[in-house]
TIZA-689718 format. One record per atom (N, C-alpha, C, CB): residue in three letters; z negated, x, y. Coordinates in steps of 0.1 Angstrom, whole numbers, plus 5000, padded with zeros to 4 digits. Glycine has a CB too. Example, Ala and Ser with C-alpha at 12.3 -4.5 7.8 and 13.67 -1.06 7.14 Angstrom:
<atoms>
ALA492251324943ALA492251234955ALA492251324967ALA491051134955SER492951284978SER492951374989SER492151295000SER494351414994
</atoms>
This chain:
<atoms>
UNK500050084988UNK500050005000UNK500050095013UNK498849915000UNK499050195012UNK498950265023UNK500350365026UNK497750335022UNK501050375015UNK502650435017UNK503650375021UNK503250465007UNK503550205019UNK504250125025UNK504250125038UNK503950025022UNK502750105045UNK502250085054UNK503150195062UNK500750085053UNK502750325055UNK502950445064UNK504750415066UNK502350625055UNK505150415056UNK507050395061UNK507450275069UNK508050365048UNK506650155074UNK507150055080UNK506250115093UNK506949885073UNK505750195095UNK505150235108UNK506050365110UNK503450265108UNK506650445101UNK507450565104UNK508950485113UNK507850665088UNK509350365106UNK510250305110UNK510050295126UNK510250205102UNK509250185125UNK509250115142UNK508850225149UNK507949975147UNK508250365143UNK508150485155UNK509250525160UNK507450615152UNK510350565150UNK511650615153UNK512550535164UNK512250615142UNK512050425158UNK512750325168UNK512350355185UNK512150165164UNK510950365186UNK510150345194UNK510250535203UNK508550285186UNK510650605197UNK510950725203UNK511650785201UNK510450775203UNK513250675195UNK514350705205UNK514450665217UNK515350675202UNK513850515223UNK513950505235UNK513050595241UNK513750375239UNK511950695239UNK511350765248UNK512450875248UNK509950805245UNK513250915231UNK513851035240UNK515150975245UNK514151185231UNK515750865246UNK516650855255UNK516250825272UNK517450735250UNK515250815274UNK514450805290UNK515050945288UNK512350755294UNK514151075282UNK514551195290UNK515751225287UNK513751305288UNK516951205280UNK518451245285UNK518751145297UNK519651215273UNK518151005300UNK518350935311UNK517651045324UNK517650785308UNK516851105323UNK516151175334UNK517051305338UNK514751225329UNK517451355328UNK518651415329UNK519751405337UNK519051405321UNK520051295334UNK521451255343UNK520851215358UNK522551095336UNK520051145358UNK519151115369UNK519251195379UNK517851115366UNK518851325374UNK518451445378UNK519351475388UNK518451555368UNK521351525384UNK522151545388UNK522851405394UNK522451625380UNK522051315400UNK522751225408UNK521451245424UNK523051035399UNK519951285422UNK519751295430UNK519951415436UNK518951245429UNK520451535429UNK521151655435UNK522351625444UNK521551755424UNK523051525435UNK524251495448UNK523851465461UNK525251385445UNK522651345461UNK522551265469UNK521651385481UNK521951115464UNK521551475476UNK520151575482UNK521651625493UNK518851735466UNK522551695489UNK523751725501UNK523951645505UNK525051765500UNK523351515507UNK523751415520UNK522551415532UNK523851235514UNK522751405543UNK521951415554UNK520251315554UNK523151365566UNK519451385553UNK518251335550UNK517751215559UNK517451435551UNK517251065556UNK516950975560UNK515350965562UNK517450895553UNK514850935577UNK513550905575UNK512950775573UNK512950945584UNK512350705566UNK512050595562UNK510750575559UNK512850565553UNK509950495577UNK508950465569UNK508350615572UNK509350405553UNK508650695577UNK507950865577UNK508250945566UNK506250865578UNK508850915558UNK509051005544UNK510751005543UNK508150915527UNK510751145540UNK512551175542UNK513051165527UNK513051355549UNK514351105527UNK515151095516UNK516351085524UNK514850975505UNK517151155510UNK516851205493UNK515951315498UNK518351275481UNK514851375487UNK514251455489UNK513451525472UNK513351395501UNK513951615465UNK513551655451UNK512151775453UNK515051735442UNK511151755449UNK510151835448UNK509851895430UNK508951755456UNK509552015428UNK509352105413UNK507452045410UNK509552345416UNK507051975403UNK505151955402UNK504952035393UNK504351805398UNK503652045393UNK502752035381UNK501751935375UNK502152125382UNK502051915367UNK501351805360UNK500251835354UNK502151755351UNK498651775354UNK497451795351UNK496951655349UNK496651875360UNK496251655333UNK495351565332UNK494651555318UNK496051445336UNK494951395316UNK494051335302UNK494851195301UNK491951305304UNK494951215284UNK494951085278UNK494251095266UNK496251015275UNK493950945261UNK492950925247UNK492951055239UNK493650805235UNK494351125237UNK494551245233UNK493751355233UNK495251285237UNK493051395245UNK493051515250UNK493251525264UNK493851595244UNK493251665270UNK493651725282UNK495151775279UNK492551835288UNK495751795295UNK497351845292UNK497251915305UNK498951725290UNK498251975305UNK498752095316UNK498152215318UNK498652045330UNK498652255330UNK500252225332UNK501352205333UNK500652225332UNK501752075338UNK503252085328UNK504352035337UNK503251965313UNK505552125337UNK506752125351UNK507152005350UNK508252215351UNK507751905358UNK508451825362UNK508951815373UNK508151735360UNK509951705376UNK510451715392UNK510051545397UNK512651765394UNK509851575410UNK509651415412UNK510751415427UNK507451355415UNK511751285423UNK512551245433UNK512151155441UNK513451205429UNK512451175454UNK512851055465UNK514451055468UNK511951075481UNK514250905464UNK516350855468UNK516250765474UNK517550805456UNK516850745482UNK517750585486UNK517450505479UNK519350565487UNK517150395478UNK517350265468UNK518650235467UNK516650145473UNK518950185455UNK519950125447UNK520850005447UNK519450115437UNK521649985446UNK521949865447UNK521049715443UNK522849865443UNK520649685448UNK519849575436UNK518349605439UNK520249605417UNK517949665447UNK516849785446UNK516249675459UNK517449995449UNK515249605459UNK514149535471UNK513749675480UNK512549455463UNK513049815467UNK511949845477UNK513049955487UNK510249925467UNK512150035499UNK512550095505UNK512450215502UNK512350065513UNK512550275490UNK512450385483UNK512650355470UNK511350435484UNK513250515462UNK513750485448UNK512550635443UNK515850495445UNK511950585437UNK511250695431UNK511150755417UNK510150665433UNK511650895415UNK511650895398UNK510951035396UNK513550885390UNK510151015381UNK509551125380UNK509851195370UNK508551105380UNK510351305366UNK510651305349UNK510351435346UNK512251275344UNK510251495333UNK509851645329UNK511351735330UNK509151645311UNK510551825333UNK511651975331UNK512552005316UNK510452125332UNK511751955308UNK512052005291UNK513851975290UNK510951865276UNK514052135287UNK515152095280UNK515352075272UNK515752125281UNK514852055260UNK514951995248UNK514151865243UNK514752085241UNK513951805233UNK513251665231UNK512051755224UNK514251525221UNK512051855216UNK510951915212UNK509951975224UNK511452035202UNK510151965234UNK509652015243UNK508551925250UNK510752055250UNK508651795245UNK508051655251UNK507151705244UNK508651505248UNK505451635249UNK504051685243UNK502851595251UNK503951865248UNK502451565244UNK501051445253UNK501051555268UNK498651435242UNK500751425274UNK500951415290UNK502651405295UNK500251555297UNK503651445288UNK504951455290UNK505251315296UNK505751495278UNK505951265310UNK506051155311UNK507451105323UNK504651105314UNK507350985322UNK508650955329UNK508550805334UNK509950975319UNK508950835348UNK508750675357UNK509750665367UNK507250665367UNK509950565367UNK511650515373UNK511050435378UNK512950465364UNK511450405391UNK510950275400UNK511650155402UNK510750325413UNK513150205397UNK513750115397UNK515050155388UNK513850065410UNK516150055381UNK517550135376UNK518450055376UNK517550205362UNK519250075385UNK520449965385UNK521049935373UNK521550005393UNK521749785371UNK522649775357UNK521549815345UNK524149885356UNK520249795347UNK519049775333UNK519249625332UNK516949805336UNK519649575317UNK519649455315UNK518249375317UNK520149465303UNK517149485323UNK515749425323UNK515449465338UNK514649485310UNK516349495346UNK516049595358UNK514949455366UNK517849655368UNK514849295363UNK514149255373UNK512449235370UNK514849135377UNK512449295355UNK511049325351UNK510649425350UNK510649285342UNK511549555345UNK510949645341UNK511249735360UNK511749695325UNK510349745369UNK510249815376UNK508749825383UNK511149795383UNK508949915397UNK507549935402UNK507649865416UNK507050115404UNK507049865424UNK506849765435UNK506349945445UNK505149595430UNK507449955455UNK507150075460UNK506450025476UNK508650175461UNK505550055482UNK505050035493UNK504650185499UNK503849935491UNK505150235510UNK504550305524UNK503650325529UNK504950295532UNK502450335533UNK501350355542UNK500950465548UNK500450325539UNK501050465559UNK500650635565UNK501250715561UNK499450695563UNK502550685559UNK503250855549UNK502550875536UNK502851025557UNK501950765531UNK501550765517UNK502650675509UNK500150705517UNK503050725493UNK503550615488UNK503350585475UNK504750615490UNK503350445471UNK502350435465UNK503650325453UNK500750365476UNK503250295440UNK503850255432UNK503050175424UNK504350345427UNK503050075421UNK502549955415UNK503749905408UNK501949855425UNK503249955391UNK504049845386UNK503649715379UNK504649895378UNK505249685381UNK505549525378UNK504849505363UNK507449485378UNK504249415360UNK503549365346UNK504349305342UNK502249275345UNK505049355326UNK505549285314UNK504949265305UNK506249325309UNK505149205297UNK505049145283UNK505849235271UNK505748995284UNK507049325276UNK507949365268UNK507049485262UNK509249405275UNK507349525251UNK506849675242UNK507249765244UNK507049685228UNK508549705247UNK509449855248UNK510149855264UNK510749865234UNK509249895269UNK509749915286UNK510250055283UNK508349915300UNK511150025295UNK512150155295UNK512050265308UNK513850095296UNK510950205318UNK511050255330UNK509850325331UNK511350165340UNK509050305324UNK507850385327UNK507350425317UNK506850335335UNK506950595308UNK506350585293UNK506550725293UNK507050505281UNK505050745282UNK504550895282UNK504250885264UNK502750935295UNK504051045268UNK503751085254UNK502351135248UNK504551195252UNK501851085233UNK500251145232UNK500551185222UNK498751065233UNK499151225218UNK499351315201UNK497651205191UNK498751615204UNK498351165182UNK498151095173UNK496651205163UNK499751065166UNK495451145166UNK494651245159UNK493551185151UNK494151345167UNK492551265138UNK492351215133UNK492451195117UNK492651155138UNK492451165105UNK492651115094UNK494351065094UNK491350995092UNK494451005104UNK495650945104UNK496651065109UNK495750805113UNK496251155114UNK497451245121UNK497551375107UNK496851315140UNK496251335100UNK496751455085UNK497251355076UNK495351555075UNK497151235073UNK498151165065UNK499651195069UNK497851005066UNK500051185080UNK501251225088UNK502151345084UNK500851245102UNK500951435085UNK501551555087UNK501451595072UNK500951655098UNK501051535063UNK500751575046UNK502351475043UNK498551465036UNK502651395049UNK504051325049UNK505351415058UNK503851165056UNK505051535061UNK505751555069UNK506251495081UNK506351575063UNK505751395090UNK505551295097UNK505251325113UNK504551215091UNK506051295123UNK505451375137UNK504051295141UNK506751365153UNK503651355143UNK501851325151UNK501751275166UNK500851475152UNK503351305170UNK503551285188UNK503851115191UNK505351395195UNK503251065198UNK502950945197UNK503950875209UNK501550925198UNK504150745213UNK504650745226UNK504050645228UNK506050745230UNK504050605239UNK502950505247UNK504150435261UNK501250635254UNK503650325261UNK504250215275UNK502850145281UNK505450065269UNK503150125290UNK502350085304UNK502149905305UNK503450145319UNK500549895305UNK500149755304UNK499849715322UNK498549745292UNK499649825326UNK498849875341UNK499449995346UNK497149905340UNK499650005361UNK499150155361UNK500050175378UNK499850275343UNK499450265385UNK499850305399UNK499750475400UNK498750215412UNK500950455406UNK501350585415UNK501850645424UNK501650625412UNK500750735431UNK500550725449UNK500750895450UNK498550655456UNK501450915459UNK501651085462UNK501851035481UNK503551185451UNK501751195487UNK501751205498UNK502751375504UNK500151175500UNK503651305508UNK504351475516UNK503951485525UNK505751515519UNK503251645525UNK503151715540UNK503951815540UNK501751765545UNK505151825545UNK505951935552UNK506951965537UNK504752085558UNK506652085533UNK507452055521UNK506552035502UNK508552195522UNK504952025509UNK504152015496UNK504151865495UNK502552085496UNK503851855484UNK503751735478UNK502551685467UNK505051725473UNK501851575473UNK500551605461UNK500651455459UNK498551695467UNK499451415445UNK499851275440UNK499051265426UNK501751245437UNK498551135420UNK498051135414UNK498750995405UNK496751175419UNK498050975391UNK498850875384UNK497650835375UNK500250925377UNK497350665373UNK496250595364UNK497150495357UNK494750515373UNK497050485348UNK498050365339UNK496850395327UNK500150435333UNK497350245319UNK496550175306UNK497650145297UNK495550025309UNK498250175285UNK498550065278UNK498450125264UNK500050005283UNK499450095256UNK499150075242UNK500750195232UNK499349855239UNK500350255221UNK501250365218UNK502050265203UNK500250565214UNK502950355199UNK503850295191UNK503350235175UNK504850405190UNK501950265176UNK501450225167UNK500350175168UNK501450285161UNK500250085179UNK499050025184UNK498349995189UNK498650025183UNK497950145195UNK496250215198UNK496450225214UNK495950415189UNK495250125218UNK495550155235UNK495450275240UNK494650085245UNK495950345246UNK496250425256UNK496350455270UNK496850455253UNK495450585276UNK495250585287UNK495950705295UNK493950575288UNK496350705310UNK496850825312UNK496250845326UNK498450835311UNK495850975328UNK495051025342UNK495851125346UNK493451075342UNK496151195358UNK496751285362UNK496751295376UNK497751295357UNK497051405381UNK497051475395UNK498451575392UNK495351565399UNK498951585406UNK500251655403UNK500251745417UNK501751525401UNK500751825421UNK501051905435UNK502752015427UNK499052035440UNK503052005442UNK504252135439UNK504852125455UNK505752095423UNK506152165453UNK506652215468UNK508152195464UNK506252385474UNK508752155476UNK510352125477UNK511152185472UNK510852135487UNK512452115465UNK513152255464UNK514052255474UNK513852295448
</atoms>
């Protein structure tokens, strides 16, 4: 039974983290459209200039453990077609490879044009003081596409896994969760709280603080 168990849960993981690793080849391409948009003349909006790409570091905790260091880039773009807020915000890791993904690894899209789910699955972007701040939209869906991190599975259950030859790297989607950064000059600092639940279950929590500088 418990072998059953374990293959109808190996199943829905695979399932469940190809859409995490298709977010990061989506971050990817991401990447090289806000580079284009970065050679266009910078907009102030609200006090905060876009397009505008900054290099972070990433520090924190989930159910997991502690993480970081860990590189990513976080974008300011123009909003999108289709796009309410007055900012497009995206956050995604450095990794060039999918092995490279690791609890705390994460990825947040504020918004994505032509998502068959683009009018649920986003964040609600608000401005204050040159602060900006990200509240996302509450779904119902499991498998959101716009916001989702990675943990590591531990325990009894993470040596059954790995006695199956079985990855232990877990992925997780967002029940809750806001994220607020602030630019001064060309630094950039910010922090991130989200709640939800990983591909096999188990609620999950993510904390983090980020800082880095323009590129």
């Amino acid at each position: 039974m418990f072998r059953r168990r374990t293959l109808l849960s190996s199943v829905l993981r695979v399932g469940f983290l190809s859409i995490l690793v298709s977010a990061w080849a989506g971050s990817q391409r991401q990447q090289v459209v806000a580079q284009a948009q970065s050679k266009q003349q910078a907009t102030l909006i609200e006090g905060v200039s876009a397009p505008a790409q900054f290099r972070i570091d990433i520090e924190g905790e989930t159910e997991s453990g502690r993480f970081g260091p860990l590189p990513a880039v976080l974008e300011i773009m123009l909003p999108q077609a289709g796009d309410s807020n007055p900012l497009l915000v995206a956050l995604s890791m450095t990794a060039q490879t999918e092995a490279e993904l690791v609890n705390g690894s994460i990825f947040w899209q504020s918004f994505t044009a032509g998502h068959p789910n683009q009018t649920e699955h986003f964040s609600q972007v608000t401005i204050s003081d040159g602060q900006v701040h990200l509240h996302l939209h509450p779904s119902d869906d499991t498998l959101r596409s716009d916001v989702m991190w990675f943990t590591q599975i531990t325990g009894t259950l993470a040596e059954a896994m790995l006695a199956s030859d079985d990855s232990i790297r877990s992925g997780a989607v967002p029940t809750a969760g806001t994220l607020t950064f602030t630019v001064n000059g060309n630094q950039v600092s910010g922090e991130m709280q989200l709640t939800g639940v990983t591909d096999l279950g188990v609620s999950s929590t993510y904390q983090a603080r980020f800082n880095g500088q323009r590129q």
